[in-house]
MARMAR-919136 format. One line per 5 residues: number of its first residue (from 0); for each residue z, y, x of C-alpha. Coordinates in Angstrom, 3 decimals, padded with zeros to 6 digits, always signed. Example, Ala and Ser with C-alpha at 12.3 -4.5 7.8 and 13.67 -1.06 7.14 Angstrom:
% residues 2
0	+007.800:-004.500:+012.300 ~ +007.140:-001.060:+013.670
% end
This chain:
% residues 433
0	-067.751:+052.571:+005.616 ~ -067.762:+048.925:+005.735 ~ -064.992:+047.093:+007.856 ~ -067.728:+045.022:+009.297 ~ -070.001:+047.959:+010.287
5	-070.645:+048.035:+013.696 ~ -068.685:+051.005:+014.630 ~ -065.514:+049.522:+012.938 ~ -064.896:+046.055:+013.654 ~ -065.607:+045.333:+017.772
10	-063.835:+048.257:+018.379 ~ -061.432:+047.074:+015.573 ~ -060.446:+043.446:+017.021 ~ -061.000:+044.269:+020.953 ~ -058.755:+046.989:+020.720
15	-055.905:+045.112:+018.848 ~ -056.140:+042.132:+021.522 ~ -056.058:+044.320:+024.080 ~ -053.633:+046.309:+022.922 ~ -051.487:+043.832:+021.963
20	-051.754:+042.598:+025.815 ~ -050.634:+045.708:+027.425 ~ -048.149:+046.423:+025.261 ~ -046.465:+043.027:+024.812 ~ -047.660:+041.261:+028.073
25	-047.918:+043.738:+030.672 ~ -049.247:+047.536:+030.630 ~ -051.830:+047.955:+033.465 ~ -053.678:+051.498:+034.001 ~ -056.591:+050.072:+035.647
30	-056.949:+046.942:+033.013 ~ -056.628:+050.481:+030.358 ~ -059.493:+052.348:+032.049 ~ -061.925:+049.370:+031.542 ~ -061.515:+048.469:+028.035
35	-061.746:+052.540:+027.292 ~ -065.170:+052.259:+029.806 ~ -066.270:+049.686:+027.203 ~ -065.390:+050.633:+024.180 ~ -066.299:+054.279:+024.409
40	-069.934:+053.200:+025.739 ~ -070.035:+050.633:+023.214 ~ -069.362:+053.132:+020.371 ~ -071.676:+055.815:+021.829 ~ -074.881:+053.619:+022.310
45	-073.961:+052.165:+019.101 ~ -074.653:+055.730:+017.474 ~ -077.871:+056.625:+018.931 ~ -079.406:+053.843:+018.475 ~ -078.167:+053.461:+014.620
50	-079.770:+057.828:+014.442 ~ -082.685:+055.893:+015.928 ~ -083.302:+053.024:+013.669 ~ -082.188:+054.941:+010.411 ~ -085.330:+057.327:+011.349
55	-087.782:+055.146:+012.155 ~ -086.954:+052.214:+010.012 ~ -086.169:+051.728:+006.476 ~ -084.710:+048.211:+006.812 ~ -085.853:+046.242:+004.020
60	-088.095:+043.553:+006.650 ~ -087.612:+040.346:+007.394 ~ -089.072:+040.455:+010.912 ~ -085.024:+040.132:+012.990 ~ -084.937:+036.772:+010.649
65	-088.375:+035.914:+011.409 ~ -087.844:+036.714:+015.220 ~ -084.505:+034.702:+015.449 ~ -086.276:+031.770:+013.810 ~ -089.228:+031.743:+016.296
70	-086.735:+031.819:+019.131 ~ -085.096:+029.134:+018.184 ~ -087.972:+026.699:+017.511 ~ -089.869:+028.442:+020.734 ~ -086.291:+027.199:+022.978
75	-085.995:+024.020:+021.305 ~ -089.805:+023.248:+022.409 ~ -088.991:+024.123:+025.910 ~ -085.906:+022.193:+026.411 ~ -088.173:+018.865:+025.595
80	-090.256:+019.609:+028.055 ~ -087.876:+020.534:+030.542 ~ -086.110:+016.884:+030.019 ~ -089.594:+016.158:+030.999 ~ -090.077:+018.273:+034.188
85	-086.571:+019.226:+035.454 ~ -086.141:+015.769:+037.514 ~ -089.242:+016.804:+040.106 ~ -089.900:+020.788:+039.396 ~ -088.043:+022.808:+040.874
90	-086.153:+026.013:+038.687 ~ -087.863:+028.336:+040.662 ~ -091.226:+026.856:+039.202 ~ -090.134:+026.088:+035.949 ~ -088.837:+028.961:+034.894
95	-092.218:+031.435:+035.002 ~ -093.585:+028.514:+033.643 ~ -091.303:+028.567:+030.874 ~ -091.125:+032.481:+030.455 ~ -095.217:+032.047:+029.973
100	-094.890:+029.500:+027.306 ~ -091.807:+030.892:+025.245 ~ -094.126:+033.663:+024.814 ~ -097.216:+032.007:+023.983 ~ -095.703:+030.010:+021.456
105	-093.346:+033.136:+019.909 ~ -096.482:+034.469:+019.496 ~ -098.138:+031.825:+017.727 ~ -095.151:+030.669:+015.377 ~ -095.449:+034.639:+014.465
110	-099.785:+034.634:+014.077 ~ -099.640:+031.120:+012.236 ~ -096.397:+032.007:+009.862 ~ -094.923:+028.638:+010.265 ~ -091.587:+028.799:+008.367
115	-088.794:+026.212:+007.751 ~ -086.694:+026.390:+004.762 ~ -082.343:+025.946:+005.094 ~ -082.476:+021.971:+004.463 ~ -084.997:+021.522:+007.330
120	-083.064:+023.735:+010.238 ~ -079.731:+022.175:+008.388 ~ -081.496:+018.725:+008.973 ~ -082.931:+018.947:+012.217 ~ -079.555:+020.930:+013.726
125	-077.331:+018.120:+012.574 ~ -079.893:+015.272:+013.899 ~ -079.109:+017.512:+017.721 ~ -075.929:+017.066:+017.055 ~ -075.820:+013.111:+016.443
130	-077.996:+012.552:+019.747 ~ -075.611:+014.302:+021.372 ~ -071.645:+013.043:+020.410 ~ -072.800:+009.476:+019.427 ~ -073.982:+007.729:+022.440
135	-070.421:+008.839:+024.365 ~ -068.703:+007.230:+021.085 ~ -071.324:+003.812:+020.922 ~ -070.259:+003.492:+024.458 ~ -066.390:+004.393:+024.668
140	-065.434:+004.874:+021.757 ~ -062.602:+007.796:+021.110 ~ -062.843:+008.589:+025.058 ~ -066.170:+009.918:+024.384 ~ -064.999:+012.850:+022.999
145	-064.301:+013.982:+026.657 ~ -067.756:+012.854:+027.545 ~ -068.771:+015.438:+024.765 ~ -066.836:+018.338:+026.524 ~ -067.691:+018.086:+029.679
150	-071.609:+017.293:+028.704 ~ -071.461:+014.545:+031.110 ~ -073.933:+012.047:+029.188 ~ -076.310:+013.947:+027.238 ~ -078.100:+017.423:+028.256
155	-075.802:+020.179:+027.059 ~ -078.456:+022.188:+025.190 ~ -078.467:+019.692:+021.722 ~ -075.156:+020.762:+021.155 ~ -075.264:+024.136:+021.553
160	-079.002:+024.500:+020.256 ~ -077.730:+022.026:+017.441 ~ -074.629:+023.963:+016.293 ~ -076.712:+027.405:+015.776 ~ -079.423:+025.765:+013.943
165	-077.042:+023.914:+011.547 ~ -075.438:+027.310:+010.893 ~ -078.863:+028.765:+010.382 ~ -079.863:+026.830:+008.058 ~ -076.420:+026.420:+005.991
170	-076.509:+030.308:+006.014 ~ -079.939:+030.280:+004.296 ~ -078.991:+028.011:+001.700 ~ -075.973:+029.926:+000.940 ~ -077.946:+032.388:+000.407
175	-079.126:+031.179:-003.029 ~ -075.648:+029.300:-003.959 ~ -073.527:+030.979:-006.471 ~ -069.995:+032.228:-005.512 ~ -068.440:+028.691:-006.840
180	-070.834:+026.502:-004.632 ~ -070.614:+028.664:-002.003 ~ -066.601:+028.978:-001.620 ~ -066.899:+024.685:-002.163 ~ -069.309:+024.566:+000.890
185	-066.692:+026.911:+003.571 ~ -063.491:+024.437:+001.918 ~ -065.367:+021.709:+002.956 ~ -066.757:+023.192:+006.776 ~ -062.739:+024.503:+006.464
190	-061.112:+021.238:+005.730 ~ -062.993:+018.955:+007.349 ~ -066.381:+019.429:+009.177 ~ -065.063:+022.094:+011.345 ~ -062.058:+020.194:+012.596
195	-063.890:+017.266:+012.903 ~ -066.688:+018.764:+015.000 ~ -064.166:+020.124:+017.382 ~ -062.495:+016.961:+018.302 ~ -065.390:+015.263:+018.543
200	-066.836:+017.991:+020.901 ~ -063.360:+019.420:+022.193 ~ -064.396:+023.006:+021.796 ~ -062.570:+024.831:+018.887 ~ -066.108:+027.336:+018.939
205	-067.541:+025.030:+017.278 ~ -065.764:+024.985:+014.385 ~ -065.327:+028.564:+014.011 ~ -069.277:+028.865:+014.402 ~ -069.300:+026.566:+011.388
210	-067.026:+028.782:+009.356 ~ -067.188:+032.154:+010.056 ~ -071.257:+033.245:+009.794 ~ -071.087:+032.365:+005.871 ~ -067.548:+034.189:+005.754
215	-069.036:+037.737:+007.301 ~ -072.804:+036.867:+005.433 ~ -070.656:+036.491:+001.943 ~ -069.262:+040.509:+002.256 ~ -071.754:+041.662:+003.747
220	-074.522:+040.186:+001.330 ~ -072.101:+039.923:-002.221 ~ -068.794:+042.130:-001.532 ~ -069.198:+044.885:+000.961 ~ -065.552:+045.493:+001.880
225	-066.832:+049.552:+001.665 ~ -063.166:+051.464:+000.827 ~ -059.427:+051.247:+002.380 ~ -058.009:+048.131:+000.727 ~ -061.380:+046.342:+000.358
230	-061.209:+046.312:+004.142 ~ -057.999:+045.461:+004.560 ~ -058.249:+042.677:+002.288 ~ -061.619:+041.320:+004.090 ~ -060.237:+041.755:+007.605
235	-057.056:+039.762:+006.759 ~ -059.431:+036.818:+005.323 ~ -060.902:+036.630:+008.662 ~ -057.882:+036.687:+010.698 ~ -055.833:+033.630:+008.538
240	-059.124:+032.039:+008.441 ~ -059.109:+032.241:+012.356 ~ -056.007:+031.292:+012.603 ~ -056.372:+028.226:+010.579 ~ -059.343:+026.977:+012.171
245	-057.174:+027.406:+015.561 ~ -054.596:+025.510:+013.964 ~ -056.187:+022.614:+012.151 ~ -058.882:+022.132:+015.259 ~ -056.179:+021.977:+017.559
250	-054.554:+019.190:+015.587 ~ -057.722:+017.312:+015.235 ~ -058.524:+017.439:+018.538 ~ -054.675:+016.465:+019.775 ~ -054.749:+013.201:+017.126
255	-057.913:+012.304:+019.197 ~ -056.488:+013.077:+022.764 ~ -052.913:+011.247:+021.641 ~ -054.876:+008.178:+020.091 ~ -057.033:+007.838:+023.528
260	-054.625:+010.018:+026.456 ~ -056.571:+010.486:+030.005 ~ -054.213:+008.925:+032.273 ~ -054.195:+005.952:+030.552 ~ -054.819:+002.522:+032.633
265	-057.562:+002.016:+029.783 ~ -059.601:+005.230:+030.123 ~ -063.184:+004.570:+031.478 ~ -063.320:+005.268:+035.083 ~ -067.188:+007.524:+034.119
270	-065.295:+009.335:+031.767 ~ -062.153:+010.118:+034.291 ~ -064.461:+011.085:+036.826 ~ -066.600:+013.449:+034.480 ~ -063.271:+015.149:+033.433
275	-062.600:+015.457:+037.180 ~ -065.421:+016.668:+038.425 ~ -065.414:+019.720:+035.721 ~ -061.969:+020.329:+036.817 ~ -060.687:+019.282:+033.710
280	-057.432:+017.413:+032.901 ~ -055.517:+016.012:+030.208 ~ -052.874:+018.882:+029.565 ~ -055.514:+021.194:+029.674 ~ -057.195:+019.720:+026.838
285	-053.609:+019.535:+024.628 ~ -052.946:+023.416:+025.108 ~ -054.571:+024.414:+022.123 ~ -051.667:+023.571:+020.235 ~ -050.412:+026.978:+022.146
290	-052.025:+029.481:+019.221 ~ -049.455:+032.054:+019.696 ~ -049.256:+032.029:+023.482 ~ -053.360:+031.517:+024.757 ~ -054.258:+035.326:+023.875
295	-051.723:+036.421:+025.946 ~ -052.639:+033.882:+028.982 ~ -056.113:+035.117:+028.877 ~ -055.169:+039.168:+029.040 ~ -053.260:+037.915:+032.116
300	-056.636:+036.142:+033.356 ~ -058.564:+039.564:+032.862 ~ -055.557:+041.564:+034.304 ~ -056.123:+038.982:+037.460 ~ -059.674:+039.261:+037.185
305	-059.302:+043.433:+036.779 ~ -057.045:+043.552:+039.913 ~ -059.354:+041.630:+042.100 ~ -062.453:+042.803:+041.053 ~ -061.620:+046.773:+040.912
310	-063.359:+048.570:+040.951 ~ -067.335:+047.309:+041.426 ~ -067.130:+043.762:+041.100 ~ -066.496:+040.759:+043.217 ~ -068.984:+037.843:+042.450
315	-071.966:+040.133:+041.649 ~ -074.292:+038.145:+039.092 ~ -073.398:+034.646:+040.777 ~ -071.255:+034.047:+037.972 ~ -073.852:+035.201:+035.061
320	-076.792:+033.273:+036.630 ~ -074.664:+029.978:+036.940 ~ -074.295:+030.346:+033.188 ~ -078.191:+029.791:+032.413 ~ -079.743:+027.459:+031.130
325	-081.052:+024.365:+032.959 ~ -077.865:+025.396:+036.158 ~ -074.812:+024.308:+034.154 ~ -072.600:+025.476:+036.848 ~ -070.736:+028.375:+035.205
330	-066.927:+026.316:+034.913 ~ -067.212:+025.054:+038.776 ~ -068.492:+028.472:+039.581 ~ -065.104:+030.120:+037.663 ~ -063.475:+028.023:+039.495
335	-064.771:+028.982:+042.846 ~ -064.401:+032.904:+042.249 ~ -061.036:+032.638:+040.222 ~ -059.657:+029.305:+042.071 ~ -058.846:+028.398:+037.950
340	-061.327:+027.561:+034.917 ~ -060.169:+030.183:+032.421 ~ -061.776:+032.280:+029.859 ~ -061.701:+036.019:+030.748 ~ -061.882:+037.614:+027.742
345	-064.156:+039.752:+025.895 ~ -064.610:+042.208:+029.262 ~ -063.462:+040.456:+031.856 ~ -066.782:+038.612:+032.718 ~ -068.799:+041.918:+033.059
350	-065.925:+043.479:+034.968 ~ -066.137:+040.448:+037.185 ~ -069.279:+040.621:+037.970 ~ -070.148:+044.547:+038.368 ~ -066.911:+046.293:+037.525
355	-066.856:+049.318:+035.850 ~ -071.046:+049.082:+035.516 ~ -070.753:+045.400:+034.621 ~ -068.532:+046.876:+031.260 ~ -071.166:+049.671:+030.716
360	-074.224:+047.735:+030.949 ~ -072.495:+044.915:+028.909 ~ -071.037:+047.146:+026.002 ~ -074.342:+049.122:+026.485 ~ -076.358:+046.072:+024.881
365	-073.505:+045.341:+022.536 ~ -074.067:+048.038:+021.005 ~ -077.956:+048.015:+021.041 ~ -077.665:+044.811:+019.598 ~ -074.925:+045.183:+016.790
370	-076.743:+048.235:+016.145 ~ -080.357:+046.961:+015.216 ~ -078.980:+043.847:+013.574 ~ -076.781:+045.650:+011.383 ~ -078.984:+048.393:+009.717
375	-081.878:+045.428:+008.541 ~ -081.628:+044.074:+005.588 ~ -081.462:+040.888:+006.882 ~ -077.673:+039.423:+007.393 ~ -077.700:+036.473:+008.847
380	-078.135:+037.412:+012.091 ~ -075.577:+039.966:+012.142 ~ -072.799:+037.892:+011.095 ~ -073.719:+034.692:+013.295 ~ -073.204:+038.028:+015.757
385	-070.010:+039.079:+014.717 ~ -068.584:+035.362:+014.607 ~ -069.678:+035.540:+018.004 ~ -067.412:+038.748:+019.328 ~ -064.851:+036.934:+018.059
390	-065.505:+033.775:+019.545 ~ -065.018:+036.173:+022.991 ~ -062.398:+037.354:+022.408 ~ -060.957:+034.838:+024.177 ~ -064.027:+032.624:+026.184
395	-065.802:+036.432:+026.746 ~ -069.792:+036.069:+027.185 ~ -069.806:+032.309:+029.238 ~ -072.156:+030.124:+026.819 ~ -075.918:+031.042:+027.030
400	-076.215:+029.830:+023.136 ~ -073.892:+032.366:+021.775 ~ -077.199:+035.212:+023.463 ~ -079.664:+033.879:+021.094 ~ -078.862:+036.370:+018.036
405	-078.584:+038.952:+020.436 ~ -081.612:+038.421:+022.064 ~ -083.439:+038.390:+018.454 ~ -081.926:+041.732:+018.120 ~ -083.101:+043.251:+021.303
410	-086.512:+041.887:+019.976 ~ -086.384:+043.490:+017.076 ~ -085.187:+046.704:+018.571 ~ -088.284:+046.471:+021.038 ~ -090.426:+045.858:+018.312
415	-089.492:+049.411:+016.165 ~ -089.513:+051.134:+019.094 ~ -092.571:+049.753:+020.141 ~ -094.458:+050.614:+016.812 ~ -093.247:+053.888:+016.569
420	-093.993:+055.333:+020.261 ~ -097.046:+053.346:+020.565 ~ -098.415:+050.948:+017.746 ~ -099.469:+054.097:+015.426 ~ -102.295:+054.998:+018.550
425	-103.848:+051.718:+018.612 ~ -103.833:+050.153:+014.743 ~ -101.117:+051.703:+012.727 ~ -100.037:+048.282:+011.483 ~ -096.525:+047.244:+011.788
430	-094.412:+045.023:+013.949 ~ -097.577:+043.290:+015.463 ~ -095.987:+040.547:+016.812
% end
């Protein structure tokens, strides 16, 4: 059994941080009941629908790759043209409008086959990135990096859009490195690129995004970590790799903050007012240095978020639709329900919103999702998926970016179940679209 299988590592790494939060922090019953709610779903949908897709499917496609990569292109179109339309559509127009055409051109990436190779998604994710940190630089030099956090120059989406399609396309040309090349390529994301990219942006995600997908796509594709100490082994890389991206980001980004500090008389009065307005300050921004302490602030967010939510919810999807994209409203709207911008962990979100059907429904797809992408042959998906559960850990489900690999997987999943109860009727071909 692989350490990275589905059924072993979110349960794996949820349960030790919660764990470690009621045992060391403070013990709550109710806080216990939810993370059981989820996990137990999480573990049960995760085994039908693995019975399912071992029976229907033998794995070896391409078609969760091939579905990720139309996504990404068939978003990346739309955003243009919403730069285009958002300043005199409304959303309530643009949004069928954009449903529509996501789906037409899905469908005609698919019919056409138009494919992009490693260097070209590597190319055009970094060229997303540029457009988005170096204007706030050209214009204020180091204070732009708070420009970059708060997104208050450039439209949020190049970033995020940007990051995942740099990974993409470093993970396929890992793919065909040898094991030399390929350990020289995470040093250098390790060393430098990763820590650079977070103080530049002033999110350490984004340096863990860099890292991590070619960690989990390296065991899983080379070195299955399939007995006892195998496992062992492989889940201790990932946690002092973790750690050291926490570390060294957190020191990148504090050389930055030091070198141009917020309350300075010299700090642009745009860039003061864009910190302000997301309710951000400067000792928020310096707390990373706090590696040991921040897991344990954030149990005591969801244990706030448990207690005032329990047991059905309090804000009732207003948080989860403020997080989508085009409304950019999900930190203010934290703020309003919680009074404070915090993360709220890997369940606390869900809980939040529904309670104790919030966590079902949201382990529920977890585990559809982890499912599918695990069991086709296929990796790269997966692990940009598992680098994501541990990226919420802490932030839990708030960025609309980190969905993409799921949503290819729900795709996917649609499209063998699709085939099997109702393709063989009409054609008998496979996967038609």
């Amino acid at each position: 059994m692989n350490v990275f299988s589905p059924e072993i590592f979110l349960p794996l790494f949820v349960s030790i941080f919660y764990l470690a939060g009621l045992v060391l922090v403070d013990f709550s019953l109710r806080a216990l009941a939810a993370v059981l709610a989820g996990i137990i779903t999480y573990l049960a949908v995760t085994h039908l629908t693995g019975v399912y897709i071992r029976g229907r499917d033998n794995g070896e496609g391409s078609y969760q790759a091939d579905y990720f990569e139309r996504l990404l292109l068939s978003l990346l179109i739309i955003f243009i043209v919403d730069l285009a339309l958002k300043g005199f559509v409304p959303i309530q127009v643009r949004v069928p409008f954009y449903l529509a055409t996501i789906l037409t051109i899905f469908y005609f990436l698919g019919r056409e086959k138009v494919k992009l190779s490693g260097p070209h998604y590597l190319t055009l994710g970094l060229l997303m990135i540029l457009i988005y940190i170096m204007p706030s630089f050209v214009l204020y030099g180091l204070y732009g990096t708070y420009l970059n956090r708060t997104g208050g120059l450039m439209p949020a989406f190049l970033v995020g859009m940007g990051t995942i399609v740099t990974v993409y396309g470093l993970m396929k040309i890992a793919s065909g490195l040898t094991a030399s090349r390929l350990f020289m390529m995470i040093g250098l994301i390790s060393a430098i690129i990763g820590p650079l990219m977070a103080a530049t942006i002033g999110y350490r995600a984004y340096a863990i995004i860099y890292i991590m997908p070619l960690i989990f796509q390296y065991y899983l594709e080379r070195r299955p970590p399939i007995d006892f100490r195998a496992g062992l082994k492989a889940a201790g890389v990932i946690i002092l790799i973790s750690l050291y991206t926490y570390l060294a980001t957190s020191v990148a980004r504090g050389v930055i903050y030091t070198a141009a500090p917020l309350e300075s008389p010299r700090a642009p009065a745009y860039v003061v007012e864009s910190m302000e307005k997301g309710g951000y300050t400067h000792s928020d921004m310096m707390q990373g240095t706090k590696v040991i302490t921040r897991p344990f602030f954030t149990y005591k967010v969801f244990l706030e978020v448990v207690d005032k939510s329990f047991p059905w919810g309090t804000s009732h999807g207003r948080l989860t639709l403020s997080l989508m994209p085009g409304v950019n409203l999900g930190r203010a709207t934290t703020i309003d329900i919680l009074g404070k911008p915090f993360s709220t962990s890997f369940f606390g979100l869900s809980f939040l919103e529904f309670g104790f059907l919030g966590i079902v429904f949201f382990a529920s797809i977890l585990g559809l999702c982890l499912a599918t992408a695990s069991r086709l042959k296929d990796v790269k998906v997966y692990s940009i998926i598992l680098t994501t559960v541990i990226l919420w850990l802490d932030t839990g489900p708030s960025v609309w970016w980190h969905w993409l690999p799921f949503v290819s997987a729900t795709i996917t999943f649609t499209a063998i179940l699709f085939d099997n109860l109702v393709k063989p009727k009409i054609t008998g071909s496979k996967y038609w679209f």
